[in-house]
C-alpha positions as CSV (number, residue, x, y, z in Angstrom):
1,X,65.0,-54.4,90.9
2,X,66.0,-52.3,87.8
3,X,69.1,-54.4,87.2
4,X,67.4,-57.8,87.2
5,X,64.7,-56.1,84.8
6,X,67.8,-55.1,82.7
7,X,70.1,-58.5,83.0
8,X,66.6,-60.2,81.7
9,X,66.1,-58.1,79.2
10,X,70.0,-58.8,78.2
11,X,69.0,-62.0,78.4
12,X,65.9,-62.0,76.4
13,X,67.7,-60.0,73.9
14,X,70.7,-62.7,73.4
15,X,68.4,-65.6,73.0
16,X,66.7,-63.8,70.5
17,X,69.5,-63.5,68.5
18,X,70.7,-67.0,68.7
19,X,67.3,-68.3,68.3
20,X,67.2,-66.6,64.7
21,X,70.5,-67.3,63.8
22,X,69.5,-71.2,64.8
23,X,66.4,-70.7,62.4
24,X,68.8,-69.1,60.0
25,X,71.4,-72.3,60.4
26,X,68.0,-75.0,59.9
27,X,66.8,-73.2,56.6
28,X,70.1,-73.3,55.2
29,X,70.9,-77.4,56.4
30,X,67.5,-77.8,54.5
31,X,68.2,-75.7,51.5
32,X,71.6,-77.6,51.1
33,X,69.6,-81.4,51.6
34,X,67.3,-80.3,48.7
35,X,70.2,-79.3,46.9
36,X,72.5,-82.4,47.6
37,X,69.2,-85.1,46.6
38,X,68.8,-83.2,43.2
39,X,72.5,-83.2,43.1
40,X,72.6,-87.1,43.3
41,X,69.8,-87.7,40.7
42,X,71.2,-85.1,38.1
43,X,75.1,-86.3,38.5
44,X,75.0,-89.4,37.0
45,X,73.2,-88.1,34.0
46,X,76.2,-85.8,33.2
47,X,79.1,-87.1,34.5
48,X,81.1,-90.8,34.0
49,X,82.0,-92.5,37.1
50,X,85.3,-93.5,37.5
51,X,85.4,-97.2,37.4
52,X,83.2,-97.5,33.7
53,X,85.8,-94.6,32.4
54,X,88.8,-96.7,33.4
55,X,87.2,-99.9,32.4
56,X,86.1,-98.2,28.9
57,X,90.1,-97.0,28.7
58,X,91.2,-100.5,29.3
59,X,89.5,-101.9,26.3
60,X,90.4,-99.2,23.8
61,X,94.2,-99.6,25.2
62,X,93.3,-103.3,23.8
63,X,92.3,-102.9,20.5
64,X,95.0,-100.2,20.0
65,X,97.7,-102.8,21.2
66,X,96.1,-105.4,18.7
67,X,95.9,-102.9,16.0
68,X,99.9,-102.1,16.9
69,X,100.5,-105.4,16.8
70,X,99.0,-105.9,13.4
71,X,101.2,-103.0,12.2
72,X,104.1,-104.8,13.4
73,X,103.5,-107.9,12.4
74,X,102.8,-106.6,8.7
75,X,105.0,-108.3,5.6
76,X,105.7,-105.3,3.6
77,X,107.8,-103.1,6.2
């Protein structure tokens, strides 16, 4: 009888432990959702996305090739 009292007790004692490290693991997924929503309000505030900074590069690479072409096409070279 003593070593079913001891194999529950070893028992007990394991899911214990993984029920806190599961409540450990939950508090930390939800920590990280609250994180990643204020993460994708603030970002866009900050930071350019890709697509407006290359369309924004394309059109000054425009005026600069008129303004070159001005230059080039200038009578008193």
């Amino acid at each position: 009888m003593e070593n079913q009292h001891l194999i529950n007790a070893l028992i007990g004692g394991g899911f214990a432990i993984l029920g806190w490290f599961a409540r450990e693991l939950w508090g930390a997924v939800k920590e990280l959702r609250a994180d990643l929503a204020t993460l994708r309000e603030d970002l866009p505030k900050e930071y350019v996305a890709k697509d407006d900074y290359r369309e924004d590069i394309r059109e000054i690479k425009a005026m600069l090739a008129k303004i070159f072409e001005k230059l080039e096409n200038k009578a008193d070279k």
